[in-house]
C-alpha positions as CSV (number, residue, x, y, z in Angstrom):
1,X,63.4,-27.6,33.5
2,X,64.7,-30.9,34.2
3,X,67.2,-32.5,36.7
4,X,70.8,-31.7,35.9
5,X,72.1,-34.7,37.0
6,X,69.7,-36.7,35.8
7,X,71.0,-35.0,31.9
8,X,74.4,-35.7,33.2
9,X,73.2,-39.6,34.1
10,X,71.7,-39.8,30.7
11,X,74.6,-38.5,28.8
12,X,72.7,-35.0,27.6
13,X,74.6,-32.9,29.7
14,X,78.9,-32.7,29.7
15,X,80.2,-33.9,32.5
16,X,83.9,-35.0,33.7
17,X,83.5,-38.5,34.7
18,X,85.5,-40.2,37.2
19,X,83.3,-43.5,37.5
20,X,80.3,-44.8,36.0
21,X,78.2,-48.5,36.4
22,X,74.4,-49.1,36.0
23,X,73.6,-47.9,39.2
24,X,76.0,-45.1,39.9
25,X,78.6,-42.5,38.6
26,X,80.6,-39.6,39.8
27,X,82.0,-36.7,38.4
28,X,84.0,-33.8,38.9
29,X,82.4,-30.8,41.1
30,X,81.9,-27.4,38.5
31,X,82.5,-24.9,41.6
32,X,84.7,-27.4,44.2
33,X,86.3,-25.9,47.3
34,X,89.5,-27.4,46.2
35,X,90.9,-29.6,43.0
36,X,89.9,-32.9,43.1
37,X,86.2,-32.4,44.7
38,X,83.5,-35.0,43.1
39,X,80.1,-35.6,43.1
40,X,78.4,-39.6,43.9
41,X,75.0,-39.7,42.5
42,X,72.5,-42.4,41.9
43,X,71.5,-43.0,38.0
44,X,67.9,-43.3,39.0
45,X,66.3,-39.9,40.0
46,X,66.0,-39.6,43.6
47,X,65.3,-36.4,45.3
48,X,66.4,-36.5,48.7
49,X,69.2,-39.1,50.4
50,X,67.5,-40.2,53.0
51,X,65.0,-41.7,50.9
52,X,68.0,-43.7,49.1
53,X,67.1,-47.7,49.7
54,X,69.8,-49.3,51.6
55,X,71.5,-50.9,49.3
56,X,72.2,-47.5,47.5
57,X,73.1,-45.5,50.1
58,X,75.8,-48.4,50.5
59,X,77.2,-47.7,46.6
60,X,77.4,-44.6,46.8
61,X,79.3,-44.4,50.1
62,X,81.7,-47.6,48.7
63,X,82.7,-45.4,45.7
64,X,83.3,-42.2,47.6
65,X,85.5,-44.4,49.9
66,X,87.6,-45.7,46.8
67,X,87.2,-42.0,45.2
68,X,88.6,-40.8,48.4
69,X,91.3,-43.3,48.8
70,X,92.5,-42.4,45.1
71,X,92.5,-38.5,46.0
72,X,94.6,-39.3,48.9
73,X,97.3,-40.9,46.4
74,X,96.6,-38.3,43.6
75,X,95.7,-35.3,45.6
76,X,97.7,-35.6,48.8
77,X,95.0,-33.6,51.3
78,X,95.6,-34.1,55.2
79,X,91.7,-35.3,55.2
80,X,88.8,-36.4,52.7
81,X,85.8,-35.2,53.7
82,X,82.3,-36.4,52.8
83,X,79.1,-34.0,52.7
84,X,75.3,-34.8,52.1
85,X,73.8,-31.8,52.4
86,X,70.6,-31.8,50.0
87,X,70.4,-28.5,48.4
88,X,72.2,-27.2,45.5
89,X,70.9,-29.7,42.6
90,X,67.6,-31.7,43.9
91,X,69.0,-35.0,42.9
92,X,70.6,-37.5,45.6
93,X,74.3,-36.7,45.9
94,X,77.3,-37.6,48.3
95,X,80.2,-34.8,47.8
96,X,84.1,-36.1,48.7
97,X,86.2,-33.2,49.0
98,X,89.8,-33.3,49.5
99,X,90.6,-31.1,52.6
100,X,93.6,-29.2,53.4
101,X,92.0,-27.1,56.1
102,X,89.3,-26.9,58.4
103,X,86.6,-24.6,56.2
104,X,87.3,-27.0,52.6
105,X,84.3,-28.7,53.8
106,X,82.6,-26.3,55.3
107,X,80.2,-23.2,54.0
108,X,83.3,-20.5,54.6
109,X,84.4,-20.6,50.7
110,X,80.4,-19.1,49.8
111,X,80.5,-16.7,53.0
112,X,81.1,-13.5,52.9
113,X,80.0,-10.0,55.0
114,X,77.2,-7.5,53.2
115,X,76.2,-4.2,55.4
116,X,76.9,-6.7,58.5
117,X,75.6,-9.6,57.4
118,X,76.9,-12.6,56.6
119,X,75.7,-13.9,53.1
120,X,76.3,-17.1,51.6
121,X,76.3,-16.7,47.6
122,X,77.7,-20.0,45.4
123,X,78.5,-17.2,42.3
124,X,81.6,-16.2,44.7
125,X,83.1,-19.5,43.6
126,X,83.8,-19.7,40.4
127,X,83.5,-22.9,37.7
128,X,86.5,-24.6,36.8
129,X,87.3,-25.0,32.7
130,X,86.4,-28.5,31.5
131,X,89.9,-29.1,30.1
132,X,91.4,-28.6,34.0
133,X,87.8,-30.9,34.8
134,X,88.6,-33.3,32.8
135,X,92.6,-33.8,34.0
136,X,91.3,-34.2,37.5
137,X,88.5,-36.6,36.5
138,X,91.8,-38.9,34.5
139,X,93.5,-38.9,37.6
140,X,90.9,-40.3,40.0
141,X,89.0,-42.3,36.9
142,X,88.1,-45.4,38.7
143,X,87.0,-48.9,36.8
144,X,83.8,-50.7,37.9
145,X,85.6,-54.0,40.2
146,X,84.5,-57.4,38.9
């Protein structure tokens, strides 16, 4: 099975697109904590960040700032938070996510307690429809600057 965002990269797979060059695209979060949550993700298959050249690491984290600047106007969160955390999809990734309190950006929203344990389980959030997706996407769509 191949890389999911590389399909999404490559046009194979359906994604809602907020912003999209050569290099680099984002797109709308299928599970977010909260609506306006996006993915940054180099075209180019890289597994983990860290091993991001420079100069990548710097687009991605230029975008997310413009993506978050545009949530702040479209969204109206008290923060914007910005997570690498390297699991999930084994593809480079920078999530922004629009926070309105402390555990938006945090594992809380997959937590939950089993026989006394605590268990983290992403199928406890569910996907958002495309059509609601796609909305969010038009509001934070971003053009590539000159």
């Amino acid at each position: 099975m191949g890389c999911k965002f590389c399909a999404i990269s490559q046009g194979s797979e359906a994604a809602s697109i907020v912003y999209e060059d050569e290099f680099v695209m984002a797109f709308m979060s299928l599970q977010p904590a909260r609506p306006g949550e996006c993915l940054v993700i180099p075209r180019k298959h890289v597994d983990h960040f860290t091993d991001l050249d420079d100069q990548m690491a710097s687009r991605i984290m230029v975008l997310a700032q413009r993506i978050g600047r545009k949530m702040r106007e479209e969204f109206r969160p008290e923060r914007i938070g910005m997570v690498v955390h390297g699991f999930g999809v084994p593809h480079a990734h920078l999530i922004v996510v629009p926070q309105y309190d402390l555990n938006d950006i945090t594992s809380a929203r997959f937590a939950s307690v089993e026989g006394g344990n605590v268990v983290f389980d992403l199928r406890k959030t569910p996907e958002v429809e495309r059509a609601v997706l796609d909305a969010q996407a038009a509001r934070l769509k971003l053009v590539p600057e000159a």
